[in-house]
Kinemage of the C-alpha trace (Angstrom):
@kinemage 1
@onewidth
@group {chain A} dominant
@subgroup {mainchain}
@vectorlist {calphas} color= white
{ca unk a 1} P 19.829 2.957 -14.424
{ca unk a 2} L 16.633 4.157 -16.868
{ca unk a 3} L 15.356 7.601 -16.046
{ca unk a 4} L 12.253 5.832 -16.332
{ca unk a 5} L 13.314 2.764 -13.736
{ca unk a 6} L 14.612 5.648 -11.399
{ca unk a 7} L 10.701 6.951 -11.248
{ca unk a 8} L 9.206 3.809 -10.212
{ca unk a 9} L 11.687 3.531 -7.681
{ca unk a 10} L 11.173 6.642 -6.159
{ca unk a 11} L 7.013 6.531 -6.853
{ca unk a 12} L 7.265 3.299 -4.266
{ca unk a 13} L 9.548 4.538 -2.112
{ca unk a 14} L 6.931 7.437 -1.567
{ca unk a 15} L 4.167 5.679 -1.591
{ca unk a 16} L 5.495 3.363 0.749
{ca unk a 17} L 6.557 5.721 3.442
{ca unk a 18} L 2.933 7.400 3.245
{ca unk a 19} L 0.957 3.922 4.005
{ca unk a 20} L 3.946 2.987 6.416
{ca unk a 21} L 2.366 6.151 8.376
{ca unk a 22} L -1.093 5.647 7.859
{ca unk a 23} L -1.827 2.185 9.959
{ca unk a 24} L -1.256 4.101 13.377
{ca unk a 25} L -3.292 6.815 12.444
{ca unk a 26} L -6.163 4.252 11.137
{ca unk a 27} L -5.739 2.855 14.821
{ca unk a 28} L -5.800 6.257 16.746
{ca unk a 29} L -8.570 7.097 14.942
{ca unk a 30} L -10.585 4.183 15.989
{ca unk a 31} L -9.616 4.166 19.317
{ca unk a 32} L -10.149 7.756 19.825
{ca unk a 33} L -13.054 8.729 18.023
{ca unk a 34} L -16.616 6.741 17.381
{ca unk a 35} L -15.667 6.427 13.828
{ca unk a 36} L -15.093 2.574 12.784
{ca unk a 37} L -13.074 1.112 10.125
{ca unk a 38} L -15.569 1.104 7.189
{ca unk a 39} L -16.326 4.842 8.261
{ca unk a 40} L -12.320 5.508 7.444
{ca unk a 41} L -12.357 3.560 4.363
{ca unk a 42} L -15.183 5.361 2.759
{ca unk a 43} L -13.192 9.189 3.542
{ca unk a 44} L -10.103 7.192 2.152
{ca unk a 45} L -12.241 6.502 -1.340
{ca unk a 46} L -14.668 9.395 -1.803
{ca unk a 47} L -11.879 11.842 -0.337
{ca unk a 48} L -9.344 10.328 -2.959
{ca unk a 49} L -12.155 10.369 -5.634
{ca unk a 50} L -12.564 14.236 -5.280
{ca unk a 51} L -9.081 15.011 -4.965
{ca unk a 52} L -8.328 12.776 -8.245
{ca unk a 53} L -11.077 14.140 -9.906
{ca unk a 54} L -9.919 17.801 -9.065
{ca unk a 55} L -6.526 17.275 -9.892
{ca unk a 56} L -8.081 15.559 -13.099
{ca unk a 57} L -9.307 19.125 -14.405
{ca unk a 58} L -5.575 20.677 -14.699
{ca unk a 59} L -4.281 17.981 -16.889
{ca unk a 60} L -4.732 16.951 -20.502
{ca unk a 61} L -8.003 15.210 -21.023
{ca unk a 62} L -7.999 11.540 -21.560
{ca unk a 63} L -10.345 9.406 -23.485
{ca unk a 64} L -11.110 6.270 -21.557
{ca unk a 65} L -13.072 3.371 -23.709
{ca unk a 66} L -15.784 1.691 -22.151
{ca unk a 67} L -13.998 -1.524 -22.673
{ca unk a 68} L -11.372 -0.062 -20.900
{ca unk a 69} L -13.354 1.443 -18.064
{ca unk a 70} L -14.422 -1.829 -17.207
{ca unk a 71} L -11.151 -3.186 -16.366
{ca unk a 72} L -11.022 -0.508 -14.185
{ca unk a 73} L -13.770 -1.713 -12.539
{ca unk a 74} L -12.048 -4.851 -11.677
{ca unk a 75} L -8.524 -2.771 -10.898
{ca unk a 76} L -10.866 -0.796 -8.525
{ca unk a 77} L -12.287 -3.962 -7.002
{ca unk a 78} L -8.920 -5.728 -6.856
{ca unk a 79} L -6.499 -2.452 -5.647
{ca unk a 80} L -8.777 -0.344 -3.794
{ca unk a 81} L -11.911 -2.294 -2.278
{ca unk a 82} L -10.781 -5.511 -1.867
{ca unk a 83} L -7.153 -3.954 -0.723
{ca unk a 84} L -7.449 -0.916 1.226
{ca unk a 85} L -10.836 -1.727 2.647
{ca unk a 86} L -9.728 -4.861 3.925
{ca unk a 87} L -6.505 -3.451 5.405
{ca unk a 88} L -8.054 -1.071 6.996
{ca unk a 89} L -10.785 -3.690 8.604
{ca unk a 90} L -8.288 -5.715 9.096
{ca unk a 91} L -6.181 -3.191 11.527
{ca unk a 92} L -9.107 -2.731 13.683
{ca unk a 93} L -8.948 -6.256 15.062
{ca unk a 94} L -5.187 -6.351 15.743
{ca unk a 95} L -1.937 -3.992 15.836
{ca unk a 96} L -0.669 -1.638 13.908
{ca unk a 97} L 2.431 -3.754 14.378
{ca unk a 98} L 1.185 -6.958 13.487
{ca unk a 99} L -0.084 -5.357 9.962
{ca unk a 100} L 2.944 -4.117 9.280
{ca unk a 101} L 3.809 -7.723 9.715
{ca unk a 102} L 1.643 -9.170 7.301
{ca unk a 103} L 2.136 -6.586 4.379
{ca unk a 104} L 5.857 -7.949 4.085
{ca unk a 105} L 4.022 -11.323 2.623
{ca unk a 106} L 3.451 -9.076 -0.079
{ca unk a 107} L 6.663 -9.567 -2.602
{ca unk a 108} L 6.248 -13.114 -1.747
{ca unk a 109} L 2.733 -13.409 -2.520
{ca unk a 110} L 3.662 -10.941 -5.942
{ca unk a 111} L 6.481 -13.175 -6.720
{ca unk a 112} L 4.332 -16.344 -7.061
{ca unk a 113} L 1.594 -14.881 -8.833
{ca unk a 114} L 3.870 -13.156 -11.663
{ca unk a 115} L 5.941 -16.363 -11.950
{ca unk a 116} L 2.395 -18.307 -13.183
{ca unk a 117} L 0.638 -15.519 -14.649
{ca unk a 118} L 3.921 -13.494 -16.399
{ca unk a 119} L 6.339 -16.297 -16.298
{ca unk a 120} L 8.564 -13.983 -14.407
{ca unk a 121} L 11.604 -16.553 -13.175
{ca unk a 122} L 12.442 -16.878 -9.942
{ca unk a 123} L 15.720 -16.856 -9.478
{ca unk a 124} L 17.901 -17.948 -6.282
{ca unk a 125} L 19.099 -14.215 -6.290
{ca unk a 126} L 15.737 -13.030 -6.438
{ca unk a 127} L 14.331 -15.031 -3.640
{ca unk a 128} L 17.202 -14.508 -1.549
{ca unk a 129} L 16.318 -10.967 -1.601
{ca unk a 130} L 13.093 -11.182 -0.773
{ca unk a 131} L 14.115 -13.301 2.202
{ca unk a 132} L 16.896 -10.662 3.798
{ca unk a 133} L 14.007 -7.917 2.730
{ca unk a 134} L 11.756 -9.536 4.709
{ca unk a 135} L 14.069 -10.646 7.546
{ca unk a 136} L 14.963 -7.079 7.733
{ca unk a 137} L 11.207 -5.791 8.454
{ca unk a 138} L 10.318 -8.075 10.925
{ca unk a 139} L 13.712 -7.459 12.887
{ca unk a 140} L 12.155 -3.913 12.959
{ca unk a 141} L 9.066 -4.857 14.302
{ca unk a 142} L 9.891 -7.510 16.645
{ca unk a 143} L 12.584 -5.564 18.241
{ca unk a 144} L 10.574 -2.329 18.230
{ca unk a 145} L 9.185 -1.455 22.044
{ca unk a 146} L 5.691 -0.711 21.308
{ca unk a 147} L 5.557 -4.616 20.706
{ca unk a 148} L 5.516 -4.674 24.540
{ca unk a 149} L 2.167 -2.974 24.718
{ca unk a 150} L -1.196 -4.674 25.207
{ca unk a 151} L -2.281 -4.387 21.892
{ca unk a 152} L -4.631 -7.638 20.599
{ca unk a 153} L -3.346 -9.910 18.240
{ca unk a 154} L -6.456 -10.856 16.616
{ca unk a 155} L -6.373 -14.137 13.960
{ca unk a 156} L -8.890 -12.382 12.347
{ca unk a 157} L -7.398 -8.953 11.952
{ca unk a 158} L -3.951 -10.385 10.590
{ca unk a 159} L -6.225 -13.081 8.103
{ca unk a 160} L -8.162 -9.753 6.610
{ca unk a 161} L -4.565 -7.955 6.362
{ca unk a 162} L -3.344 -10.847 4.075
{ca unk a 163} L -6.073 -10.996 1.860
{ca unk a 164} L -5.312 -7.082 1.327
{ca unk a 165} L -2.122 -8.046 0.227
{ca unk a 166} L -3.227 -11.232 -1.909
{ca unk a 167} L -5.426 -8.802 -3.061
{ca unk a 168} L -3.206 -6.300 -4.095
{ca unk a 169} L -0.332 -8.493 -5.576
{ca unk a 170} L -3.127 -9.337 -8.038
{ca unk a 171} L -4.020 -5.978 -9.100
{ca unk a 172} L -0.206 -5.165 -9.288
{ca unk a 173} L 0.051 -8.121 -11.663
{ca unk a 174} L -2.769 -8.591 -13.626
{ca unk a 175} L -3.784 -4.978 -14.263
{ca unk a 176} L -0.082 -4.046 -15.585
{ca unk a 177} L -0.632 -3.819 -19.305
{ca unk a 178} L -3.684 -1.484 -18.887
{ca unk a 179} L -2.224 0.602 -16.298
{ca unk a 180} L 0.424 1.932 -18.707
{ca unk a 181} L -2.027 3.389 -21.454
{ca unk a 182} L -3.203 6.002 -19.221
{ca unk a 183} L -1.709 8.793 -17.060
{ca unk a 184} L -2.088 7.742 -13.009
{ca unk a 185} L -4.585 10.908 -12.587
{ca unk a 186} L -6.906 9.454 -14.966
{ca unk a 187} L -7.045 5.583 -13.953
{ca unk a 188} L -6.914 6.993 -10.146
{ca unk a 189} L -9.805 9.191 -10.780
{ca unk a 190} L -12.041 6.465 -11.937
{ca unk a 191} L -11.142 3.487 -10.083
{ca unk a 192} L -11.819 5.870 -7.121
{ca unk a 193} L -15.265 7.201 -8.257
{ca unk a 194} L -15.818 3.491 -9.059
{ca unk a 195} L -15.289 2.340 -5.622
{ca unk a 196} L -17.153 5.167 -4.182
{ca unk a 197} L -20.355 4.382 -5.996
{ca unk a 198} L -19.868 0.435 -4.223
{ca unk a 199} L -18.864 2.250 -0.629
{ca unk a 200} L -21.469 4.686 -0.547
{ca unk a 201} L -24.485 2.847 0.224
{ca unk a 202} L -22.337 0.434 2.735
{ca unk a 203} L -21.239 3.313 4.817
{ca unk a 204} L -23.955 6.373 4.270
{ca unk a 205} L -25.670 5.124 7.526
{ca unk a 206} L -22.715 5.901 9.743
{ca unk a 207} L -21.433 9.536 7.293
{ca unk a 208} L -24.776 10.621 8.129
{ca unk a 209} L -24.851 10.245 11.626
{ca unk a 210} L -21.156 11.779 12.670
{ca unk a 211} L -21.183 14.276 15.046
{ca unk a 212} L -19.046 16.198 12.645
{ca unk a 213} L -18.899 19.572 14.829
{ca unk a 214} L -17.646 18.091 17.806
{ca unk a 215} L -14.528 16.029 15.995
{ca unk a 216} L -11.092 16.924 17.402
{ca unk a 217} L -8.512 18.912 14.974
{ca unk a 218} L -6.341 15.868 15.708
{ca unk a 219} L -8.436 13.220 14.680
{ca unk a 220} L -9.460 15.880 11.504
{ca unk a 221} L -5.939 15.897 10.400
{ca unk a 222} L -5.239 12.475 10.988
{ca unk a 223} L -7.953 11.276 8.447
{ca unk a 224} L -6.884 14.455 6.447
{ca unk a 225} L -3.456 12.432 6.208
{ca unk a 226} L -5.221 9.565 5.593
{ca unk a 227} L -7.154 10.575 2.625
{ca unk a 228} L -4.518 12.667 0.972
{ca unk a 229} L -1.204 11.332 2.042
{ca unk a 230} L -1.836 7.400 2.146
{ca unk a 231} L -3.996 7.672 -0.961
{ca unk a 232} L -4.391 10.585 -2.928
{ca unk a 233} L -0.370 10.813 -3.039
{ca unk a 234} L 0.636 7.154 -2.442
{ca unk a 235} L -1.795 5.960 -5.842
{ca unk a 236} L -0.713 8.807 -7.789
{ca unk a 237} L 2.496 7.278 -7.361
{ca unk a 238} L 1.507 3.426 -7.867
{ca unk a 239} L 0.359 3.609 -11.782
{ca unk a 240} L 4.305 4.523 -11.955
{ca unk a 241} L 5.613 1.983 -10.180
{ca unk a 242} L 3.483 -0.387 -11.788
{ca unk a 243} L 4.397 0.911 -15.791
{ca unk a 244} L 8.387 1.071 -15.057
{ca unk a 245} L 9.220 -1.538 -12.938
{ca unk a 246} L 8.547 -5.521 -12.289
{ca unk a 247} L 5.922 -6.666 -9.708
{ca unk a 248} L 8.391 -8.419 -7.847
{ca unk a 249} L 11.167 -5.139 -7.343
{ca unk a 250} L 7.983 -2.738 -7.099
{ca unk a 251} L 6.192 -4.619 -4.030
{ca unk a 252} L 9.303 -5.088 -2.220
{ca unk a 253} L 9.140 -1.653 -1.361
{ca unk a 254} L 6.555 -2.800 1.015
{ca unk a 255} L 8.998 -3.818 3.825
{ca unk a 256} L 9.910 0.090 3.815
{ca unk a 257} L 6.878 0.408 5.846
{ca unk a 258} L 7.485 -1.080 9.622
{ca unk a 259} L 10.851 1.493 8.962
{ca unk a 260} L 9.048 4.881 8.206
{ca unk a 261} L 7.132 3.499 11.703
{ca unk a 262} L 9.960 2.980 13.331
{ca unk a 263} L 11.188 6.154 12.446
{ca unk a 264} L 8.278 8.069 13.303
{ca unk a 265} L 8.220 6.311 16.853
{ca unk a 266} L 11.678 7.348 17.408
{ca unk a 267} L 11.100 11.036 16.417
{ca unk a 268} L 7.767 10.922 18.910
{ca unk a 269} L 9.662 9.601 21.451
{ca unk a 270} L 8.120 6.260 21.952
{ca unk a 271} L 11.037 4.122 20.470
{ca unk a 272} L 15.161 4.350 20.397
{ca unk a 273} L 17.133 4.050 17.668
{ca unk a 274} L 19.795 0.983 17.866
{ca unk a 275} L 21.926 -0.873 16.141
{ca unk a 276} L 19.033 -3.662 15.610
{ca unk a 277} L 17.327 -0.977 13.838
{ca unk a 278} L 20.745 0.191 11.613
{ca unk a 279} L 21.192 -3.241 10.874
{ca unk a 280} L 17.452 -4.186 9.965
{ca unk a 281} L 17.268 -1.038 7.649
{ca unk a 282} L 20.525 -2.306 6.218
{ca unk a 283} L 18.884 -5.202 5.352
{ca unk a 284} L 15.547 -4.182 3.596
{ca unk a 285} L 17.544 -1.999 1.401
{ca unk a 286} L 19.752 -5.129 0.270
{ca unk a 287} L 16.926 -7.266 -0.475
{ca unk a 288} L 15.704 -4.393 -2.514
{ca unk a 289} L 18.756 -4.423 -4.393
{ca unk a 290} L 19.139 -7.960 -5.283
{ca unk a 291} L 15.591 -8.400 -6.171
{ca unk a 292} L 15.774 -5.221 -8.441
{ca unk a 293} L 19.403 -6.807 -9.739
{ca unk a 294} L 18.002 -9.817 -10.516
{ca unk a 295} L 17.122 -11.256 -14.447
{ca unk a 296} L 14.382 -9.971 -15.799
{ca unk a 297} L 12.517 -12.935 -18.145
{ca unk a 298} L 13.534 -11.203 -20.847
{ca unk a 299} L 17.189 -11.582 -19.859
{ca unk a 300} L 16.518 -15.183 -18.490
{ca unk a 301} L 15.127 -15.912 -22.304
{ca unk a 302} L 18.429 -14.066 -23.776
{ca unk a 303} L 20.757 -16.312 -21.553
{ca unk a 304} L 18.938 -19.317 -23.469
């Protein structure tokens, strides 16, 4: 495999295991503390844009057209506000579980959209692999024990979770060509102050008002995760994914989530670790295979 392959591989796989941690924490956050949803998504984007904008003055500088920057403005709209924002939203009307659920529609909804918009083919092996990736996931989740809780399972929570991932499966698609001119520091850093210009005035009301004295250290280093694990790190990683490898292989990483849960349930004592698990896992990793095994167009068009 390409060097180059072999770093978008390992830029989702990263990614993904940072935002499969970061829907409890959105949740214990919320039900711990008075700060809501939109309160976590603005520290997610202004955190993110001062970390990317830090990180921005050790690197080599790049010059970013204004033609340019305003396709970042849509990237921004389309992978950050629409996406995270949403998520987010949407996991404080349901389950951390049933989110989890919902982003492994994601190399579905990516499949579809690439196949019209890239002519990317879909081929039997290709969809076959998305289905055993998928079945994988939600034997994870179903069979996990904190499904037996009392958590809500709110229509409306799981609706805003798949627009996030409509949402995103568009940016991953349509934003592809521009996303490889730049280094991921430098689209990151503006998409991010982007967003935080449109999130500002929607959330100052509640920033303001936080009793920011009295907040827990747990509930500090949860959104501390938040902001620079599940997105400082995980979209430093994506602008990688997105330049080496096809929409379709990239967001079936997403089904990695519900395991780095599972996982981190198990190692906090609140799950076990079976063979449903073992054979789940078994199967997320072979739908990853065949999807990334499968023809690429150009080696559907070469077959012609």
């Amino acid at each position: 495999m390409h060097i180059n392959k072999v770093k978008g591989h390992v830029a989702m796989i990263v990614a993904n295991m940072a935002w499969g941690l970061m829907a409890p924490f959105v949740k214990t956050v919320v039900l711990n503390s008075n700060i809501n949803a939109w309160t976590i998504v603005a520290f997610r984007v202004m955190g993110a844009a001062l970390a990317f904008w830090t990180a921005s003055l050790f690197i080599p500088k790049e010059k970013v057209p204004v033609k340019d920057l305003m396709w970042l403005v849509l990237a921004a709209l389309f992978g950050i506000i629409l996406n995270q924002g949403v998520f987010v939203l949407g996991v404080s009307y349901t389950s951390p579980i049933n989110a989890s659920i919902v982003t492994t529609t994601l190399p579905i909804v990516a499949m579809i959209i690439a196949a019209f918009y890239l002519k990317e083919p879909i081929t039997w092996k290709k969809l076959v692999g998305i289905v055993i990736g998928a079945t994988g996931a939600l034997t994870i989740i179903l069979n996990s024990s904190s499904t037996s809780g009392s958590e809500d399972i709110g229509f409306i929570g799981i609706l805003l979770c798949f627009l996030a991932q409509l949402s995103y499966a568009i940016y991953f698609v349509f934003f592809k060509n521009i996303i490889s001119r730049y280094s991921p520091i430098t689209l990151m850093k503006w998409m991010f102050l982007f967003s935080s210009v449109i999130y500002l005035p929607l959330t100052w009301s509640q920033l303001s008002t936080l009793d920011y004295q009295n907040m827990s250290g747990s509930i500090i280093g949860e959104l501390a995760f938040i902001v620079l694990g599940s997105t400082f790190l995980s979209y430093m990683m994506i602008p990688i994914a997105q330049k080496y490898l096809r929409p379709t292989v990239a967001t079936m990483y997403n089904n990695v989530q519900p395991i780095v849960a599972s996982i981190a349930a198990v190692l906090l004592q609140i799950d076990h670790f079976g063979w449903f698990k073992v054979l789940a896992i078994l199967l997320v990793f072979s739908g990853v295979y065949l999807v990334t095994t499968s023809k690429a167009k150009e080696e559907v068009s070469s077959d012609d």
